[in-house]
PATORTOR-551881 format. One record per residue (C-alpha): x, y, z. Coordinates in nm, 3 decimals, decimal comma, always signed. Layout:
+---------+---------+---------+
:    east :   north :      up :
+---------+---------+---------+
:       X :       Y :       Z :
...
+---------+---------+---------+
***
This chain:
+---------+---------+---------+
:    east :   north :      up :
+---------+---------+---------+
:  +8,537 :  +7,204 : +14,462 :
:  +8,501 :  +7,131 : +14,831 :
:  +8,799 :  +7,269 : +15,040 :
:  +9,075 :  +7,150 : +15,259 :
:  +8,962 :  +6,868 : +15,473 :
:  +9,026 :  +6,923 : +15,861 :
:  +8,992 :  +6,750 : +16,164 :
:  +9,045 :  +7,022 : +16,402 :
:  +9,193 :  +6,914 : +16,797 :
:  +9,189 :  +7,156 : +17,040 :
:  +9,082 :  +7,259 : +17,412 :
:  +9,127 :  +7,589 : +17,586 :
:  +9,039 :  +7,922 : +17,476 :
:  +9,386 :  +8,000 : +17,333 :
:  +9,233 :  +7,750 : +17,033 :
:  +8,902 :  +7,876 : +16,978 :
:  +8,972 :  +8,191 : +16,748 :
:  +9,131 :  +7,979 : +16,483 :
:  +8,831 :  +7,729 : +16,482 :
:  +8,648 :  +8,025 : +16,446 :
:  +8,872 :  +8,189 : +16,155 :
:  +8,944 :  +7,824 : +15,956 :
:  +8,512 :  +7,819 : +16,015 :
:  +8,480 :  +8,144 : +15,814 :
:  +8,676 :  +8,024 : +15,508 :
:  +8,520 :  +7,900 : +15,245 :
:  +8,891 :  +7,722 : +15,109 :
:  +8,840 :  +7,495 : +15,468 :
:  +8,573 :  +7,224 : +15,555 :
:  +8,593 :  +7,131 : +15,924 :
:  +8,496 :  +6,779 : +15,909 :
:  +8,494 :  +6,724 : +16,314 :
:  +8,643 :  +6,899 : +16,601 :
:  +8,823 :  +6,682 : +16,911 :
:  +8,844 :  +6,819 : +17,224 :
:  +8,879 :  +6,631 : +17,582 :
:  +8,633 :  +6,520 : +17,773 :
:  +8,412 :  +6,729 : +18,030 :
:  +8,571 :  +6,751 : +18,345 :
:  +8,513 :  +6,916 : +18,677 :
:  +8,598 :  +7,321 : +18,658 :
:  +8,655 :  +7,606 : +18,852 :
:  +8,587 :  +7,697 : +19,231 :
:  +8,274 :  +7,477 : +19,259 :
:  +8,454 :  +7,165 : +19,074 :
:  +8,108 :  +7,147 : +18,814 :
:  +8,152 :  +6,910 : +18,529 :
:  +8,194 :  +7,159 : +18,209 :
:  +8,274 :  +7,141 : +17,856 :
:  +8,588 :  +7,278 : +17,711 :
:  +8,579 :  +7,626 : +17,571 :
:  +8,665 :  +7,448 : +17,171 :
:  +8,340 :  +7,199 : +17,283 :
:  +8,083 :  +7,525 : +17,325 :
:  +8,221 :  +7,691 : +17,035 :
:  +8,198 :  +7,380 : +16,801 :
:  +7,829 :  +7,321 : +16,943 :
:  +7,721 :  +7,637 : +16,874 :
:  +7,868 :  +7,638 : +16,502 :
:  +7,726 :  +7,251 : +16,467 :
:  +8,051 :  +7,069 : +16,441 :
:  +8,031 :  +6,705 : +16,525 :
:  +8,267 :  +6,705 : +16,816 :
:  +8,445 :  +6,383 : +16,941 :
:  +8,603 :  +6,345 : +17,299 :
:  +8,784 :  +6,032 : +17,324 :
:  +8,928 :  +5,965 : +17,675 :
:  +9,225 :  +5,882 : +17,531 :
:  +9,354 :  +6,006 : +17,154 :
:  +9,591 :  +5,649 : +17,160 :
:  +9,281 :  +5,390 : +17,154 :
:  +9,186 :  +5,226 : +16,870 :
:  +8,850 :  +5,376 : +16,840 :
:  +9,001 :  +5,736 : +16,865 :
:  +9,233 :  +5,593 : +16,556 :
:  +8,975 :  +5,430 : +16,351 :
:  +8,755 :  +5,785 : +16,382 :
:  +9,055 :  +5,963 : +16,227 :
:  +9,162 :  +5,716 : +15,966 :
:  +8,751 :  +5,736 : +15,831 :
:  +8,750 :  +6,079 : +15,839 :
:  +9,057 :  +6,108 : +15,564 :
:  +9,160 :  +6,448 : +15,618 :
:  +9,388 :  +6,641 : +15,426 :
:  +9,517 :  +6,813 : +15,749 :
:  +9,462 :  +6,805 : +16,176 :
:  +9,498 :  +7,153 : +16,322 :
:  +9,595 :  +7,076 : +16,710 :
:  +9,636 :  +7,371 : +16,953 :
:  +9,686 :  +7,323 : +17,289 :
:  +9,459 :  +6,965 : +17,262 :
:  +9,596 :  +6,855 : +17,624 :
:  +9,672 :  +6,489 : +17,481 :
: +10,068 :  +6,338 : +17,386 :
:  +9,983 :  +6,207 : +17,025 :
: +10,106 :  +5,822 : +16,944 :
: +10,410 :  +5,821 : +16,620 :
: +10,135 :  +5,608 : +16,486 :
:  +9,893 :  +5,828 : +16,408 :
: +10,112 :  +6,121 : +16,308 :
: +10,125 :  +5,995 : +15,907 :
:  +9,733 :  +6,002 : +15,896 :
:  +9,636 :  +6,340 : +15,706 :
:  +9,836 :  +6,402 : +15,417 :
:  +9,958 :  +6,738 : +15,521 :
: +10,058 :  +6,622 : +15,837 :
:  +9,940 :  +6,753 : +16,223 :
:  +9,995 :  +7,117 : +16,216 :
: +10,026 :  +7,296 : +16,568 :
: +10,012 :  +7,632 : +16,699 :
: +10,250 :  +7,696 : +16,957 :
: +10,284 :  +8,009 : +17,162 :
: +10,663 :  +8,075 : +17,115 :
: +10,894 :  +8,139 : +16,882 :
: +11,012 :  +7,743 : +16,870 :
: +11,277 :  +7,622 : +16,932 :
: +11,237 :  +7,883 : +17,239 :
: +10,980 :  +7,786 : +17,525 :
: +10,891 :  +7,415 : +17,444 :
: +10,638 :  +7,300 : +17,645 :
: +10,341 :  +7,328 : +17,829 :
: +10,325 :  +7,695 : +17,919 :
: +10,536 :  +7,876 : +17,706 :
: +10,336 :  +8,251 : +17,791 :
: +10,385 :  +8,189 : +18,169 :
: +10,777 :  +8,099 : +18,094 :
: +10,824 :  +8,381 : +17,888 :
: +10,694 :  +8,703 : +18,071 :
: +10,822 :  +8,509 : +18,409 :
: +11,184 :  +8,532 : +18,260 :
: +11,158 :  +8,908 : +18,158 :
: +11,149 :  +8,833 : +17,769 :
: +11,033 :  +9,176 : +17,587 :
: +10,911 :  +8,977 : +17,273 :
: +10,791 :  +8,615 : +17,212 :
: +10,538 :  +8,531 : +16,917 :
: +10,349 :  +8,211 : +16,770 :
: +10,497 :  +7,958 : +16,543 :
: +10,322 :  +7,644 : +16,319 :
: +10,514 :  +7,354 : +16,291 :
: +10,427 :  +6,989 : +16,246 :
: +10,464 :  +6,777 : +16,538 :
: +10,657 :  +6,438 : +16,516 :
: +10,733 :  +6,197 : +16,826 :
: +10,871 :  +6,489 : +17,024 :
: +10,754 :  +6,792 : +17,276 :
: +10,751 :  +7,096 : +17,037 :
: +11,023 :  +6,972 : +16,806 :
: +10,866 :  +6,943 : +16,471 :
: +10,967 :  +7,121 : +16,172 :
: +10,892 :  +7,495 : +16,156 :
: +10,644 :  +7,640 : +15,943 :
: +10,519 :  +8,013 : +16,027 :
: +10,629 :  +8,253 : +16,284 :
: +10,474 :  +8,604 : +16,354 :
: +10,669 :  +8,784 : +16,666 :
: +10,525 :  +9,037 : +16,907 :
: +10,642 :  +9,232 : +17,166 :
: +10,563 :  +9,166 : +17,574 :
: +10,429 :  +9,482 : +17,706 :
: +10,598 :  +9,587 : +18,057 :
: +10,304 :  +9,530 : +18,263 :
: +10,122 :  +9,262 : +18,052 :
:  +9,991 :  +8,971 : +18,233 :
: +10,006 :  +8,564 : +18,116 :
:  +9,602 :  +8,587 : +18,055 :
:  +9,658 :  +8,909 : +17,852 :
:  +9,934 :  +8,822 : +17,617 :
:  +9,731 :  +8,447 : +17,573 :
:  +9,442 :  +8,644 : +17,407 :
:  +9,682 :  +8,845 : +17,197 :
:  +9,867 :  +8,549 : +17,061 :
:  +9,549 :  +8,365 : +16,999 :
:  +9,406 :  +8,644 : +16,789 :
:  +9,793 :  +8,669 : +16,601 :
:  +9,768 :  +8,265 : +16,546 :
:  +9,461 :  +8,255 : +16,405 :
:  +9,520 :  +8,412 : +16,038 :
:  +9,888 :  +8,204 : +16,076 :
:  +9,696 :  +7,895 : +16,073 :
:  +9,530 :  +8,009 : +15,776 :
:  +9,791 :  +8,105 : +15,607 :
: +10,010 :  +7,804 : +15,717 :
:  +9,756 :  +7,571 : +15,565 :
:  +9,698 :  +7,725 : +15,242 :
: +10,064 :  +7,755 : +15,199 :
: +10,139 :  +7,375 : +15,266 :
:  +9,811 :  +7,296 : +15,036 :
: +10,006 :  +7,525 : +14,731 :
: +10,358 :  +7,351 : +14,814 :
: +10,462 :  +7,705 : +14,896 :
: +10,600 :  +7,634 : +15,231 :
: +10,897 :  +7,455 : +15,369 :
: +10,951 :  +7,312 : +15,658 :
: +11,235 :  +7,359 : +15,882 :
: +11,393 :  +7,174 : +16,114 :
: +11,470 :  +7,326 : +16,475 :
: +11,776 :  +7,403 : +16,597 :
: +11,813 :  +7,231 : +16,917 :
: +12,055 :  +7,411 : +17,025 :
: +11,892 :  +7,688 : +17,095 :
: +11,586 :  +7,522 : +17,276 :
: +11,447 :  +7,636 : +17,623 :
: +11,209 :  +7,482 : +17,811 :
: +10,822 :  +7,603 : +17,981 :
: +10,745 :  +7,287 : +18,192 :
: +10,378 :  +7,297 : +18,336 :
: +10,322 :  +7,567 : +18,625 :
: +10,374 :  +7,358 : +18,957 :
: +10,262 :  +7,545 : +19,295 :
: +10,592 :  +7,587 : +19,427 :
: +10,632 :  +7,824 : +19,140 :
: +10,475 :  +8,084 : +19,290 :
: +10,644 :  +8,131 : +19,620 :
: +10,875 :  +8,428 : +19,621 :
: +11,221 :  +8,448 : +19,672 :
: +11,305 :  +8,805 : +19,827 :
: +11,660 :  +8,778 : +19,711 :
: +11,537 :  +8,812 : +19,356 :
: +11,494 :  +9,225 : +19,205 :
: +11,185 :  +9,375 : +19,214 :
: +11,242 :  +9,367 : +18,858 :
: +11,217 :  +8,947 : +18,850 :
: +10,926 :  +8,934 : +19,084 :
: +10,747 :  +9,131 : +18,922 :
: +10,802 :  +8,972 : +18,620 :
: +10,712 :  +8,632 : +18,740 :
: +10,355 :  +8,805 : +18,903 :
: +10,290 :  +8,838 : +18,564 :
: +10,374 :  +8,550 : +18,415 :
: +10,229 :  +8,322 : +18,667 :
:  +9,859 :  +8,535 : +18,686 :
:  +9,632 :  +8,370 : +18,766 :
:  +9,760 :  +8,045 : +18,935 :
: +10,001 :  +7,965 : +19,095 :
: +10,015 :  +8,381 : +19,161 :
: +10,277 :  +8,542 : +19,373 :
: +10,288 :  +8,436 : +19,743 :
: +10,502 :  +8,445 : +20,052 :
: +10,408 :  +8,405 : +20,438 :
: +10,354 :  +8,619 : +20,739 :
: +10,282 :  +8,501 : +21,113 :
: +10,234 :  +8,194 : +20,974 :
: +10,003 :  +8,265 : +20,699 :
: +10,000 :  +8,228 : +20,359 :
:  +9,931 :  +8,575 : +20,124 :
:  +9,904 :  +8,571 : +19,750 :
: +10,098 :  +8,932 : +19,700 :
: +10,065 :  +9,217 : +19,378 :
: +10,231 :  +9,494 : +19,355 :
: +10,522 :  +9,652 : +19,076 :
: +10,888 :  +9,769 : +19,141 :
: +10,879 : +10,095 : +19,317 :
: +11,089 : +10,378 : +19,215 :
: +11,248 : +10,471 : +19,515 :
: +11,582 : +10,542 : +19,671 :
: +11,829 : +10,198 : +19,684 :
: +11,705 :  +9,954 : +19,988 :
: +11,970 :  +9,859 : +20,235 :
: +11,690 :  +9,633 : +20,421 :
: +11,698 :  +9,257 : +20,428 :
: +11,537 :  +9,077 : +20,116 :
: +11,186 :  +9,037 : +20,260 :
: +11,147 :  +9,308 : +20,475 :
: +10,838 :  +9,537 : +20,485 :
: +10,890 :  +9,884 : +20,509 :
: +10,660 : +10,201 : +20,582 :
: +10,756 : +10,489 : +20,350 :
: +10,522 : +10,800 : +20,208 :
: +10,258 : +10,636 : +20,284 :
: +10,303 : +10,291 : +20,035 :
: +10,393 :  +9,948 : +20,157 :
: +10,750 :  +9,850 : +20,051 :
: +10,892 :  +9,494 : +20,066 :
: +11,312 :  +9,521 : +20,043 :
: +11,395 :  +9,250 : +19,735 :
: +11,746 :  +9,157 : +19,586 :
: +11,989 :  +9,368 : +19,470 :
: +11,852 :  +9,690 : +19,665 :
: +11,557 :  +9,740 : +19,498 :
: +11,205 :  +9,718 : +19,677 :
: +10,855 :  +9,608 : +19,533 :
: +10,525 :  +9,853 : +19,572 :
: +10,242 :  +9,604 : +19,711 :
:  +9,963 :  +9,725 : +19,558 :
:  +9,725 :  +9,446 : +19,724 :
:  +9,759 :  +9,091 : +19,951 :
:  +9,496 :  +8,856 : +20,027 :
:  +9,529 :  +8,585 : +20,303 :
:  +9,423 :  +8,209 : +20,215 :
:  +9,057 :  +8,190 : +20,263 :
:  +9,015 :  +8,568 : +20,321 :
:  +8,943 :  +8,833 : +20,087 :
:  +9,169 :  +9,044 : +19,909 :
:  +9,268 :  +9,416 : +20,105 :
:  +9,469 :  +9,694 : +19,986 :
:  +9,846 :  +9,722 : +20,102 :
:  +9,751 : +10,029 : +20,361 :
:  +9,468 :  +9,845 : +20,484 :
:  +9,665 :  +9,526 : +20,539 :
:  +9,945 :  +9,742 : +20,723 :
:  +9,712 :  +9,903 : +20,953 :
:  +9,534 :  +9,526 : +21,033 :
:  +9,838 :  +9,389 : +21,129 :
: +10,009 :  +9,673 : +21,333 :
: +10,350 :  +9,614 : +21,132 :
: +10,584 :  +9,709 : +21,387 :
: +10,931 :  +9,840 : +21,210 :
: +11,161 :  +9,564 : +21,069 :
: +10,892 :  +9,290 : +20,989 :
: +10,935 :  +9,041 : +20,695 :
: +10,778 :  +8,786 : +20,491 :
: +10,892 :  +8,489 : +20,652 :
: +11,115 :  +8,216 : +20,420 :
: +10,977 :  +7,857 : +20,398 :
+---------+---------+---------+
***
């Protein structure tokens, strides 16, 4: 008996261990993997493949990469194909109400939230950028809307204090993986039930925009931190000086309550202390200037001959 039918869509890493886990099974058949096209990547803007693309290559999946899932050659691929189910993670690509009735089983996601918490585009940044200790994975079909299908699966984890964005990503894709799995098998036995969302309790995790990343000194140390983290690697954690632009790490120091203005650097037992909100002060660890390398705190305060009552300038 041959085994579920998939078409799997997908793009990033986050989606690549549950191609690989669904490819392991013998219950699955992955008739064809989607992914998007090549595009330019990284510092020196060289056309490369998607991370789902090399994996699928190397396991010889036939892998499609329509410009655009909407055209009618993307839909006449999917209609031939007849599968029993499309696994889409993180595909990059809104898909059309009219294609959502083609596998039987429906389009089953994996999102990186507990849903209806964090819909959107970038639910890890969102969720360690807010302070949440725990946040988890969820499958759900997808209909017309942005992360409001019907639930499925959930597993929850917790958010460890200093984890960053790229660290929890890998976590949750290793957690989603088996969910998938287990997801499909259960909606192939009729032992699962959807359930709708309560929209009422839906946040939102729009995609990261630059601005993002600029401090705001009147936050804790706590909340800057926090948002460090969540926004690693891009847009970061930057404010300026003299006129200059620094991409800033560091962690909430434990030190005596800060009467200094929000912002303002200060020289103490030999650390590097910036005064934040509520009279608590972050640690800089490191800084590094656009277009100049990275330098530790003590280093930086010695280049720049901080005279007493400097601060990171507001914009």
């Amino acid at each position: 008996m041959s085994g579920l039918r998939i078409i799997f869509c997908g793009t990033p890493h986050f989606a690549v261990p549950s191609l690989r886990l669904l490819l392991t099974q013998k219950d699955f058949e992955i008739a064809a993997v989607i992914t998007q096209p090549d595009r330019p990547r990284g510092r020196g803007q060289k056309i490369a493949a998607s991370a789902v693309k090399e994996a699928a290559l190397a396991a010889g999946l036939t892998v499609h990469q329509p410009e655009k899932i909407r055209k009618p050659e993307a839909e006449s691929l999917l209609r031939e194909l007849k599968p029993d189910a499309i696994v889409i993670i993180a595909y990059g690509q809104i898909i059309p109400e009219r294609l959502l009735d083609i596998p039987k089983l429906g389009w089953i996601n994996l999102h990186a939230s507990l849903l209806p918490k964090y819909r959107g585009a970038a639910p890890i940044n969102w969720a360690i950028a807010n302070g949440e200790e725990r946040t988890g994975v969820t499958t759900m079909k997808i209909d017309a809307g942005m992360d409001t299908g019907e639930n499925l699966l959930q597993h929850e984890v917790g958010i460890g204090p200093k984890e960053t964005a790229p660290e929890l990503a890998v976590r949750l894709a290793g957690v989603g993986a088996p969910l998938m799995a287990e997801t499909l098998r259960g909606l192939s036995a009729g032992t699962i039930h959807a359930r709708p969302q309560n929209n009422a309790e839906a946040s939102y995790a729009p995609l990261l925009k630059k601005g993002d990343g600029r401090i705001e000194w009147e936050r804790t140390a706590q909340q800057i931190f926090d948002r460090m983290r969540g926004f690693a690697p891009w847009p970061g954690a930057f404010s300026t000086f003299r006129g200059h632009s620094w991409q800033l790490w560091g962690e909430p120091a434990n030190s005596k309550e800060i009467t200094a203005k929000p912002g303002t650097m200060i020289l103490e037992a030999g650390e590097l202390l910036a005064a934040c909100g509520g009279g608590s002060a972050l640690r800089l660890d490191r800084l590094k200037m656009e277009g100049r390398n990275e330098v530790q705190a003590m280093e930086f305060a010695r280049g720049a001959h901080l005279a007493g009552g400097e601060h990171f300038d507001k914009v």
